[in-house]
C-alpha positions in Angstrom: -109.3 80.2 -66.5 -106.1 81.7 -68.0 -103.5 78.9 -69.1 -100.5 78.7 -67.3 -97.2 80.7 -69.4 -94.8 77.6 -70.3 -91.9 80.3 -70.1 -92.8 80.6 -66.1 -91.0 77.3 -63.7 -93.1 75.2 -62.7 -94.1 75.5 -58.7 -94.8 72.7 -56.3 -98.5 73.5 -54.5 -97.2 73.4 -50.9 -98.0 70.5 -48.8 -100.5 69.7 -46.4 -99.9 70.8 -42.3 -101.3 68.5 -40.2 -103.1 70.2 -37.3 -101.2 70.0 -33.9 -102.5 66.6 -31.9 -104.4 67.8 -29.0 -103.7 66.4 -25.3 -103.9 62.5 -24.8 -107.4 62.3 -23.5 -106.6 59.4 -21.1 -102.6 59.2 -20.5 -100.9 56.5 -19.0 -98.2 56.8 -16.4 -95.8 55.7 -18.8 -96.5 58.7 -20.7 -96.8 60.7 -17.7 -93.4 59.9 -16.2 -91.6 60.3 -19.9 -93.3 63.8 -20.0 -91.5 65.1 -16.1 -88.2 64.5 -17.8 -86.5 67.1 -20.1 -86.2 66.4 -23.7 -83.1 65.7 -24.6 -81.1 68.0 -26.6 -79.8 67.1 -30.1 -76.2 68.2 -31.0 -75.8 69.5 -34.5 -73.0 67.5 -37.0 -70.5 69.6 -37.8 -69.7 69.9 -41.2 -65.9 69.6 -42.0 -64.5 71.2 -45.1 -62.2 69.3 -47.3 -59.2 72.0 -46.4 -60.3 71.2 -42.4 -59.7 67.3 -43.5 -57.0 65.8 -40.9 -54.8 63.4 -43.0 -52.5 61.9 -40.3 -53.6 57.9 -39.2 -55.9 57.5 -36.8 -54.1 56.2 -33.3 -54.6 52.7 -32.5 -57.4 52.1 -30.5 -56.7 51.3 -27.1 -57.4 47.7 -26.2 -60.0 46.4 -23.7 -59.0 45.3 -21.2 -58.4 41.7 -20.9 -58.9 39.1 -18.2 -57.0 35.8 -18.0 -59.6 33.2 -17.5 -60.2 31.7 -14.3 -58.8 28.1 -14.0 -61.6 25.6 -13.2 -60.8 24.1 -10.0 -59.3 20.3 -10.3 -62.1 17.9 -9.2 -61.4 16.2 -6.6 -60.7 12.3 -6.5 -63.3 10.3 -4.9 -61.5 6.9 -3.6 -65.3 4.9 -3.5 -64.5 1.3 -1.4 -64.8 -1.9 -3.6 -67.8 -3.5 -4.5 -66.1 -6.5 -3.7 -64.3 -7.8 -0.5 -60.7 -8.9 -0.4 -59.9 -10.2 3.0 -60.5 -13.5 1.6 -57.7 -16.1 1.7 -58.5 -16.0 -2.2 -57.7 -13.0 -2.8 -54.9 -12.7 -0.3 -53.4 -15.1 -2.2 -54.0 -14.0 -5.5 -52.5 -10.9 -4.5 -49.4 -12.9 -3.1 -48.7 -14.6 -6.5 -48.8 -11.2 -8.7 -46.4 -10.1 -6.3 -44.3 -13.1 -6.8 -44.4 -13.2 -10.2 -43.9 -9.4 -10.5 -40.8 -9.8 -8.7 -39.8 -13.5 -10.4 -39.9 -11.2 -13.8 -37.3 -8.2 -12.4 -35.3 -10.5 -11.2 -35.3 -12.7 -14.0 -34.2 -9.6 -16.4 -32.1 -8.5 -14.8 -29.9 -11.4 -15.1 -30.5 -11.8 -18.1 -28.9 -8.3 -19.1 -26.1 -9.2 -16.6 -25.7 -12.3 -17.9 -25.2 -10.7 -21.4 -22.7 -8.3 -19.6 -20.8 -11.0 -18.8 -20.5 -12.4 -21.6 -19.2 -9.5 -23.5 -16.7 -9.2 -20.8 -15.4 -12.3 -21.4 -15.3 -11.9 -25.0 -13.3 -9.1 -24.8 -10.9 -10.7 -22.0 -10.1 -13.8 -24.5 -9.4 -11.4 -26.8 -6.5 -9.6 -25.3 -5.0 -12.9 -23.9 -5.1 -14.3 -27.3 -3.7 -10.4 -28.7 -1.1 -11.1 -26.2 -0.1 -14.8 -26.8 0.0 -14.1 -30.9 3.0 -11.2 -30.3 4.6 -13.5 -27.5 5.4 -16.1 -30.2 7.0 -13.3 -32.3 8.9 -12.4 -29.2 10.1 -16.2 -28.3 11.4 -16.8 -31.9 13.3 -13.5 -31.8 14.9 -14.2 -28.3 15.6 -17.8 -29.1 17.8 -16.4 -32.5 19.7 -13.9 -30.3 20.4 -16.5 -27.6 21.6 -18.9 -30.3 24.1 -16.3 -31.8 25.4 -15.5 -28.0 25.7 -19.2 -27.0 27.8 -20.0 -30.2 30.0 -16.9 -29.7 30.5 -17.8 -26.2 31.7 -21.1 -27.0 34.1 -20.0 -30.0 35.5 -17.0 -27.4 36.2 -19.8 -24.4 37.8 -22.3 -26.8 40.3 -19.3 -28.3 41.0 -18.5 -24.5 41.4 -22.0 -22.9 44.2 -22.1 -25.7 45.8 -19.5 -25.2 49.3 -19.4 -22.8 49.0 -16.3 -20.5 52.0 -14.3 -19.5 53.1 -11.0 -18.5 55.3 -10.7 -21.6 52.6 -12.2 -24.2 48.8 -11.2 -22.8 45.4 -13.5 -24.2 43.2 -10.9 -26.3 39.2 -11.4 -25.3 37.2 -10.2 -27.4 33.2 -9.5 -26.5 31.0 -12.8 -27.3 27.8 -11.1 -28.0 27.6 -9.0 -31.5 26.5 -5.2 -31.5 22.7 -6.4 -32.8 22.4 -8.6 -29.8 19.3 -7.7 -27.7 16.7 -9.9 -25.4 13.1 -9.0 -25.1 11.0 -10.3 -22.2 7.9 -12.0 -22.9 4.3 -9.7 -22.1 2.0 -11.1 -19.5 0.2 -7.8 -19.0 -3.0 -9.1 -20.1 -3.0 -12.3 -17.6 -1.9 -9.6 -15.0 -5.1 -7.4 -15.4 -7.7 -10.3 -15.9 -6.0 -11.7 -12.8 -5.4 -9.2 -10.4 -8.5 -7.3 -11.4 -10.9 -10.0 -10.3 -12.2 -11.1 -13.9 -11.3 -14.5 -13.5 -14.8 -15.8 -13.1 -15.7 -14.5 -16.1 -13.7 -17.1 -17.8 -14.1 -20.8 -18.3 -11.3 -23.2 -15.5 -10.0 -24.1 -19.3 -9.1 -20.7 -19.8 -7.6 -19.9 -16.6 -6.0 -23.6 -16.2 -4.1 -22.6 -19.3 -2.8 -19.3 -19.0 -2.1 -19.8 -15.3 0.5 -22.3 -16.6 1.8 -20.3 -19.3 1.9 -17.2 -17.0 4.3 -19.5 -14.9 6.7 -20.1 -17.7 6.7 -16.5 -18.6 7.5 -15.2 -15.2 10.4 -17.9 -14.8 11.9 -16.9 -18.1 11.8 -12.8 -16.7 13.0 -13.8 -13.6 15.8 -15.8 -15.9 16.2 -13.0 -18.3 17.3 -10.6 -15.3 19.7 -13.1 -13.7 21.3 -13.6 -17.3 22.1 -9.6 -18.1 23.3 -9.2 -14.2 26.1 -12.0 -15.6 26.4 -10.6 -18.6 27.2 -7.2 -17.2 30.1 -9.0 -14.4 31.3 -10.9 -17.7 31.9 -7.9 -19.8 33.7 -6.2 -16.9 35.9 -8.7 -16.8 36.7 -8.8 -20.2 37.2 -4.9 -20.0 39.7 -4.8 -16.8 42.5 -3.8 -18.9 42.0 -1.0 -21.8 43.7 -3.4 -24.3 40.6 -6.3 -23.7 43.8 -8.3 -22.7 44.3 -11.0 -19.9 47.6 -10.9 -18.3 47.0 -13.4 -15.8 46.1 -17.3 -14.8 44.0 -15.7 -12.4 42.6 -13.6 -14.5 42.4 -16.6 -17.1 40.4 -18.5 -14.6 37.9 -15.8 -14.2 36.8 -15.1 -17.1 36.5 -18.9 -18.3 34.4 -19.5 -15.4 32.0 -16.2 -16.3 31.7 -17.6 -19.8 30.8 -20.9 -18.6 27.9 -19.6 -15.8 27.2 -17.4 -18.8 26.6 -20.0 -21.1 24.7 -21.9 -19.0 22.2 -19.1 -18.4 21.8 -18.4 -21.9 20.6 -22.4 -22.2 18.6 -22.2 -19.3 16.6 -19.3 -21.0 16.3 -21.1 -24.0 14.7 -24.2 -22.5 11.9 -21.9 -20.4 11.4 -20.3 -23.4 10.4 -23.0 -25.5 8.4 -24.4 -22.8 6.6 -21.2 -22.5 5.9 -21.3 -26.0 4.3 -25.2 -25.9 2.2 -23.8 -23.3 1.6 -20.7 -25.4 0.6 -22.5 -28.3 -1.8 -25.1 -25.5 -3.5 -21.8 -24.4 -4.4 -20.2 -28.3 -5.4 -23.9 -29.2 -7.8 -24.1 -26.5 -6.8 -27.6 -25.9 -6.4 -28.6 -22.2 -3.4 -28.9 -20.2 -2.6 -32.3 -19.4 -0.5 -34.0 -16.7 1.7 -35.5 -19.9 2.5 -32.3 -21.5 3.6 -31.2 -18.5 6.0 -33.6 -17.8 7.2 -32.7 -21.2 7.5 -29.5 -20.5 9.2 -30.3 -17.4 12.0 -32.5 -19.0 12.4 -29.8 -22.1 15.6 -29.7 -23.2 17.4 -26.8 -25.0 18.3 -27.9 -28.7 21.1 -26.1 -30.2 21.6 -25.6 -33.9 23.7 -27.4 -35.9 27.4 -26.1 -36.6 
């Protein structure tokens, strides 16, 4: 046998063929029914170039579909009878005194939180009549200097007129008692007004009330007193302006005006005594201390006390 040429290529000896498989001697009709229906046919894959390449991004895919899940159905709430009875007197009154106590406890807190209220209103009310009372006192000392100052010139201006002769050819000159810084302030009571009038006064303690109810009545006399005194101040400076000159060229005219400065005087005095009575009582009420029937007989019988010359 010739050797083979190493220049030639090598060949591959072909491979085997199987002969074709003859018919199924004894088929089943599984294989009977797959072999009615036609084979089905196999699509070739194309082949794309790499020019034919499509660069552009794929589009989103489309999403399925989706289904909101389908609430459960609430289960229904059996109401089973008790196991136990409780139409007993027992429990009848078992259930009686829960109630009671249920109710005792509301009740009881909510008092309690009004009670607390309460007291915070009161707080607050003691606090603006005691406000009050501290600027009052500035206020009496102020009106008592003023009235002090008018009272003396009143007296020096009647003396100088009592003594002087009146006649048509030589006229008495009267000359205004009270000095240009002369001024009058009434005393505040606003704060007894609005705890009064406003329906606060059970809030406070009797104490309280006793107290301010007395100085309120002191304060009110001395505004009432206050308004009487400027309505005679006003008459006594008209008559001491009836002539341009401030002159008097009468008795009668004389007479007049002695007997304005006199009521004048008076009220001025009167004043002064409520005043300092309303400022004992003032100085009662910010002590706390209570009002008794011997300071007011004191008050009663105040007496005005004017300074020394």
């Amino acid at each position: 046998m010739p050797e083979p040429d190493p220049n030639l290529p090598a060949t591959t000896p072909p491979e085997a063929i199987d002969p074709p498989a003859g018919p199924d001697p004894d088929p089943s009709p599984e294989a009977l029914a797959s072999a009615d229906q036609p084979p089905a046919t196999k699509h070739p894959t194309p082949q794309v170039s790499e020019d034919d390449t499509d660069l552009s991004p794929a589009p989103d895919p489309v999403p399925a579909e989706t289904h909101a899940p389908t609430p459960e159905a609430h289960p229904m709430i059996e109401v089973h009878p008790p196991h136990e009875k409780i139409h007993t007197v027992k429990d009848f009154l078992i259930h009686i005194a829960a109630i009671a106590v249920g109710l005792l406890l509301a009740i009881g807190l909510e008092q309690s939180v009004e009670y607390i209220h309460h007291l915070r209103q009161a707080h607050d009310l003691e606090e603006s009549l005691m406000q009050e009372s501290e600027s009052n006192r500035d206020v009496v000392m102020a009106d008592i200097t003023s009235i002090d100052s008018a009272i003396e010139a009143l007296e020096t201006e009647a003396a100088d007129l009592d003594k002087s002769s009146v006649s048509a050819t030589k006229p008495a000159f009267v000359y205004t008692p009270n000095s240009k810084n002369f001024y009058l302030l009434p005393v505040s009571n606003t704060a007894w007004l609005t705890v009064r009038d406003g329906g606060s006064l059970s809030l406070l303690s009797s104490r309280i009330v006793d107290d301010y109810w007395h100085t309120d009545y002191y304060a009110a006399e001395s505004i009432a007193q206050l308004q009487d005194l400027f309505k005679d101040l006003y008459e006594t400076s008209a008559l001491i302006h009836m002539h341009k000159d401030e002159s008097v060229r009468s008795l009668e005219e004389k007479a007049q005006l002695l007997q304005s400065f006199a009521r004048l005087t008076g009220d001025f005095r009167h004043l002064r005594s409520t005043l300092l009575s309303f400022d004992e009582a003032n100085d009662i009420a910010i002590s706390g201390e209570a009002f008794t029937e011997k300071k007011m007989k004191e008050l009663s019988q105040q007496e005005s006390a004017l300074p020394a010359n």
